[in-house]
ROZADREN-694358 format. One record per residue (C-alpha): residue in one letter; x, y, z. Coordinates in nm, 4 decimals, m for minus. Layout:
BEGIN
<type: A; X: X; Y: Y; Z: Z>;
...
END
This chain:
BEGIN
<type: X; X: 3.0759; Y: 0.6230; Z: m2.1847>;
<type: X; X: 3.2252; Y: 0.8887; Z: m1.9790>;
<type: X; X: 3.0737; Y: 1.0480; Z: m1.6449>;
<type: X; X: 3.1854; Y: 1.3562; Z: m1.4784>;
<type: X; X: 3.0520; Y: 1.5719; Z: m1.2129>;
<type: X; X: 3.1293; Y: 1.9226; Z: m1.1722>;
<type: X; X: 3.2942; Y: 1.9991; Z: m0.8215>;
<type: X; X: 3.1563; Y: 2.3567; Z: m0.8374>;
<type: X; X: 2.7926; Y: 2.2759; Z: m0.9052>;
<type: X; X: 2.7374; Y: 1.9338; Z: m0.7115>;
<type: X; X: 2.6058; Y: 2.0548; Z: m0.3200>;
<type: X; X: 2.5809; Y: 1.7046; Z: m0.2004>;
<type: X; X: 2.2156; Y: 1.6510; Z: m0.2370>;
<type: X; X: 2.3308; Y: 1.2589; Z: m0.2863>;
<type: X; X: 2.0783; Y: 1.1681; Z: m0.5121>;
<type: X; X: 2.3132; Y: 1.0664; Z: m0.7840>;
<type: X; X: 2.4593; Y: 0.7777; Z: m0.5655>;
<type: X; X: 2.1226; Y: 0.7112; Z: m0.4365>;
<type: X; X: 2.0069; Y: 0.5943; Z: m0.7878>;
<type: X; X: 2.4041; Y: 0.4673; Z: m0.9535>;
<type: X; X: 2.5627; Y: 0.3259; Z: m0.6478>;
<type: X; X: 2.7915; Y: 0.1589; Z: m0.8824>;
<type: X; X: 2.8798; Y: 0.4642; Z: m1.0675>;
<type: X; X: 2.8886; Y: 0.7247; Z: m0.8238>;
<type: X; X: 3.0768; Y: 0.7840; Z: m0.4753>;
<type: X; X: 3.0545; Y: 1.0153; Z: m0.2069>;
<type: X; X: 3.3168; Y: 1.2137; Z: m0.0155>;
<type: X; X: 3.2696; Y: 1.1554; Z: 0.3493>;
<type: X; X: 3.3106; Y: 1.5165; Z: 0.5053>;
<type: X; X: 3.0437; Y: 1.7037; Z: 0.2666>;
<type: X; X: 2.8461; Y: 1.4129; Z: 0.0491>;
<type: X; X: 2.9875; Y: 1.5851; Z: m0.2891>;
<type: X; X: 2.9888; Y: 1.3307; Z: m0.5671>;
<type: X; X: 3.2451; Y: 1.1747; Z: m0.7948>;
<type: X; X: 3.2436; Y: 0.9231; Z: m1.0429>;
<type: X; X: 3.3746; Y: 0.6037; Z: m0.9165>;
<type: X; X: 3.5876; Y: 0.5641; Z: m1.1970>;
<type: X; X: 3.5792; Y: 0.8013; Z: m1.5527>;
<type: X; X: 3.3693; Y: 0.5004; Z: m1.7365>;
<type: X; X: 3.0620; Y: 0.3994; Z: m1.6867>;
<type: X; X: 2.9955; Y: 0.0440; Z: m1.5999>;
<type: X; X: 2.9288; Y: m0.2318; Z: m1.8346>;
<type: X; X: 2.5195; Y: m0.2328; Z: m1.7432>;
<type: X; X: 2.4904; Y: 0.0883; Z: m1.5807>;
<type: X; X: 2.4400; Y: 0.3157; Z: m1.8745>;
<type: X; X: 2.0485; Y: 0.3659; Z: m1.7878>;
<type: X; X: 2.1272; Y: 0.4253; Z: m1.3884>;
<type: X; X: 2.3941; Y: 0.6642; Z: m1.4573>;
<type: X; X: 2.1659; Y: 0.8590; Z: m1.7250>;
<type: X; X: 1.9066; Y: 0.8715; Z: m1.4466>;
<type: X; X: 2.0977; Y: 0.9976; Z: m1.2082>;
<type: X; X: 2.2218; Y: 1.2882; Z: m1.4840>;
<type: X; X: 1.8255; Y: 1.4000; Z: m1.5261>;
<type: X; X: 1.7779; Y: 1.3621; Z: m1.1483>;
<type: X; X: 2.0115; Y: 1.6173; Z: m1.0214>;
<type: X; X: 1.9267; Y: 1.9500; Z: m0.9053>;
<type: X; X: 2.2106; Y: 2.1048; Z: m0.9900>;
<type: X; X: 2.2685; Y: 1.9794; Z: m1.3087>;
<type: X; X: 2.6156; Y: 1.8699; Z: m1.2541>;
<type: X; X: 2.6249; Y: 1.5572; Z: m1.3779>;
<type: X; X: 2.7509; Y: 1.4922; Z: m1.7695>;
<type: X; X: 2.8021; Y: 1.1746; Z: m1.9321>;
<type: X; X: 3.0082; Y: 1.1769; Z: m2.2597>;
<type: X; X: 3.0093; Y: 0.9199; Z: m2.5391>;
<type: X; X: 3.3037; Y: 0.9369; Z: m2.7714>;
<type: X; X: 3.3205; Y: 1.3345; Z: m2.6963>;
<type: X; X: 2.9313; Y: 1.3795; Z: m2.7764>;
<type: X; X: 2.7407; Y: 1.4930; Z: m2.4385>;
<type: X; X: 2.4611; Y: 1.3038; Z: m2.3866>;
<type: X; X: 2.2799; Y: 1.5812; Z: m2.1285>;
END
């Protein structure tokens, strides 16, 4: 599985990192969210897909073998 956040929609709400620590990072200077690497990790399928639903801007996706799962 795949995860990628969109730079233009993510406003650093946070939440995703709140809820996928292992799957998410923040940038320092404005809390906007990348993935901490492209794959999800090995048990952190169901935190990551949280973290999709949770965010307000909706710019979260997570991929599996080119099929989005949001």
């Amino acid at each position: 599985m795949k995860v990628i956040v969109d730079q233009d929609r993510c406003q650093g709400h946070t939440l995703c990192a709140m809820i996928a620590p292992k799957v998410f990072q923040l940038n320092e200077i404005d809390g906007h969210s990348s993935p901490m690497s492209g794959n999800v990790p090995a048990g952190e399928t169901e935190a990551a897909a949280e973290a999709m639903r949770s965010c307000p801007e909706r710019a979260i996706t997570i991929t599996e073998s080119g099929k989005s799962m949001g």
